[in-house]
N, C-alpha and C positions, 0 to 999 in steps of 0.2 A: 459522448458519441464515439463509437469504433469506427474506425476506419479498416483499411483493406488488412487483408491477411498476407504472412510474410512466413512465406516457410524458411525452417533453419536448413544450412545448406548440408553436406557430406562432411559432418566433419566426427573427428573421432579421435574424444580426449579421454585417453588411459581407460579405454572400456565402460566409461559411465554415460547411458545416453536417460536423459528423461523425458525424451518422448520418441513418435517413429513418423517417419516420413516419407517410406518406403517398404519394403518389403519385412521378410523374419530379421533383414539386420537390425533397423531399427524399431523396435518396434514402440515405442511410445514420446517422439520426440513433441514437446509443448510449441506451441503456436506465439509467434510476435505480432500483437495489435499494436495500433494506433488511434491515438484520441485529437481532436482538434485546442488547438491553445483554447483556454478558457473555457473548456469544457470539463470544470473540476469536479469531482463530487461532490454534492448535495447534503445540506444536515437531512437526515432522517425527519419524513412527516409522522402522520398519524398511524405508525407501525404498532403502537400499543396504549393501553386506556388508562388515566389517569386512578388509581389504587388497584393495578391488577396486581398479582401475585408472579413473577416472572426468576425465570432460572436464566443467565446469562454466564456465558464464554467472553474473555475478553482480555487485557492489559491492564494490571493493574500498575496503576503512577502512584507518585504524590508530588504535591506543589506544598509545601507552607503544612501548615493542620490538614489540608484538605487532600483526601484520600477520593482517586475516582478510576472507571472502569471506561478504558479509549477502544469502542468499537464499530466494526464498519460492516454492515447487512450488506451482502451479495445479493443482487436479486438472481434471477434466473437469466434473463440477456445477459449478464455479465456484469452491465452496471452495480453501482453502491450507493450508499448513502451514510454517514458517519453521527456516530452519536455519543457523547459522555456522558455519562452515570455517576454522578457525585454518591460518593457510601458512608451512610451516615448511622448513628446508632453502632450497633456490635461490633467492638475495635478488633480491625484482623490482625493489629501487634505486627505489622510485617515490617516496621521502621519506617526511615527516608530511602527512596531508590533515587538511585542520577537517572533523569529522563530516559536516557537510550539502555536503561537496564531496568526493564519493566520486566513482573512478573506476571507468566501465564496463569490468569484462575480461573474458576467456577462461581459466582456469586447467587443467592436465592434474597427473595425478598418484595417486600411491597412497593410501586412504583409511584413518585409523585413529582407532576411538574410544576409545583405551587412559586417555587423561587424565579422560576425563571420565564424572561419572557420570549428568549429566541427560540427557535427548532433546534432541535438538536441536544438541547442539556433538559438534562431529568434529576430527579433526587430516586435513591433508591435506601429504604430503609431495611439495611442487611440482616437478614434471620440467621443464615450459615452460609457458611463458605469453604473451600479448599480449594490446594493450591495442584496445579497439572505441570505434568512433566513436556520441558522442552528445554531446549539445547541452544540457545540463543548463538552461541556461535553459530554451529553447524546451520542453522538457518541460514543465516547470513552470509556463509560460504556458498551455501546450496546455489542461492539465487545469484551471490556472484560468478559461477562458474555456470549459470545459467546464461549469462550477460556474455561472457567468454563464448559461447557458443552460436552470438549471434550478432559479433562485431562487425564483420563486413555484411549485414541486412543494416545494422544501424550508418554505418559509415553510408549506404546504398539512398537512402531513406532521403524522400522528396522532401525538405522539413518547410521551406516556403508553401507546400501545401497542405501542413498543420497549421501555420501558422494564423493568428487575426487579419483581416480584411487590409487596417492598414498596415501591418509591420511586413507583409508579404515581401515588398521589391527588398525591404533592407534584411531578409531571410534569404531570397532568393540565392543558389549559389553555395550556400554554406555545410562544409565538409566537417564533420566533427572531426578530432582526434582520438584515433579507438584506444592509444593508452591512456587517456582519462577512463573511457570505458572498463577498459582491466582491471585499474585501481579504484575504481569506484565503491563508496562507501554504502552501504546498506541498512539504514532504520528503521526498526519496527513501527510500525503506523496503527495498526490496530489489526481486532480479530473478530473473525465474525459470533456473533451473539448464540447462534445453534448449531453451528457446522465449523469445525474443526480446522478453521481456513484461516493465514494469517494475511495480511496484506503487510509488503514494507515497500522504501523508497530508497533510490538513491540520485544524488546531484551529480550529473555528468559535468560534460562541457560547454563555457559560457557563451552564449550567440554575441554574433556580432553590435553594437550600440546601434538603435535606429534613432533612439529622438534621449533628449537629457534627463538623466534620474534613472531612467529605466532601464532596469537588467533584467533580463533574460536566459535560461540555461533548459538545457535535455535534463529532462526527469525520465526514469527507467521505471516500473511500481514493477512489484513481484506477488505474484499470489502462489502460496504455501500449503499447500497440505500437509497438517501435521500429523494425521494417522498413517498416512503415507509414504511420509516422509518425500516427497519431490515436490518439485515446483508445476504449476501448473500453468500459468501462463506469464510471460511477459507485458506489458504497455508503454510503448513509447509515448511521451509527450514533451510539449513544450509549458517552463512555469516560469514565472515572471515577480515582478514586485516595485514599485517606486517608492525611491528615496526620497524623501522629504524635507 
């Protein structure tokens, strides 16, 4: 769920704006949304049919032996939905990668959801494949200094009225620190399957404790245009987890 729009204020770092929000100066400055806590993205439903023949965009990982493909369908409102592709058959020889050093590819192939029985994971048995060009720093920069351009809207940001029903009063009040903001780290998350769009993440600063076990923290998501090269839009939210 989106919430309200947040335009980026006047600001002007070394001449590089990626989006506009005003006149010929700015002329393409990206928009800051907002999502409600627990309003996370969805595994992908019935997007595709069980032995289709499919060409996918995506992340390639590895865990262990198993080699798979982390992507997240944009719909048209903006929403996503996330889905893995286990690749099986034709070895793409591309080694072990550490998690946060995925490669961009192209994979083709037959589709099967035989193994599994959640939404979201597929088997795909790889015909051909290649690898695309991207700059996994510069990414990661892009969207930080994307984040840099809109520290006083997040510092601004009602976050008790992202927040769940009960954790409200113990959100209520709470001022981030925008140098967590500046330093904040940035992870490839996935890429969308036919359009050239990356999505990443990064973990801001931790909200205050409302009840025991459970953290909470500002999450930043970034959408990427990679033929493009800028960022497209920002999403603020709130993500959480209990300890156990």
């Amino acid at each position: 769920m989106r919430g309200r729009w947040i335009p980026t204020g006047f600001l002007i770092l070394g001449g590089l704006f990626l989006g506009a929000c005003g006149p010929a100066i700015f002329p393409e400055l990206f928009p800051l949304h907002t999502r409600l806590e627990g309003g996370d993205r969805a595994p992908c439903g019935p997007l595709w049919e069980e032995g289709a023949e499919l060409t996918l965009r995506g992340l390639y990982r590895t865990s262990g032996r198993e080699a798979y493909l982390d992507v997240l369908h944009f719909f048209p409102d903006g929403s996503s939905c996330w889905a893995r592709f286990f690749l099986l058959g034709r070895s793409m020889d591309l080694g072990t990668l550490p998690w946060d050093a995925p490669l961009y590819v192209e994979v083709g192939g037959r589709l099967s959801a035989g193994r599994w029985s959640s939404p979201g994971l597929w088997d795909l048995q790889v015909e051909r494949w290649t690898t695309l060009p991207l700059d996994g720093r510069a990414v990661r920069e892009a969207c930080r200094e994307a984040v840099a351009m809109h520290l006083s809207d997040l510092e601004a940001l009602d976050w008790a009225a992202l927040a769940l029903p009960s954790y409200v009063t113990g959100t209520a009040g709470f001022r981030p620190d925008t140098e967590e903001f500046r330093h904040m780290e940035m992870h490839l998350v996935g890429g969308d399957p036919g359009q050239p769009l990356l999505l990443l993440e990064g973990r801001g600063p931790t909200l205050p404790p409302v009840r025991p076990l459970v953290e909470r923290w500002v999450s930043v998501e970034c959408v990427y245009d990679v033929d493009r090269g800028k960022v497209l839009e920002l999403v603020a939210t709130i993500r959480g987890e209990v300890h156990e």
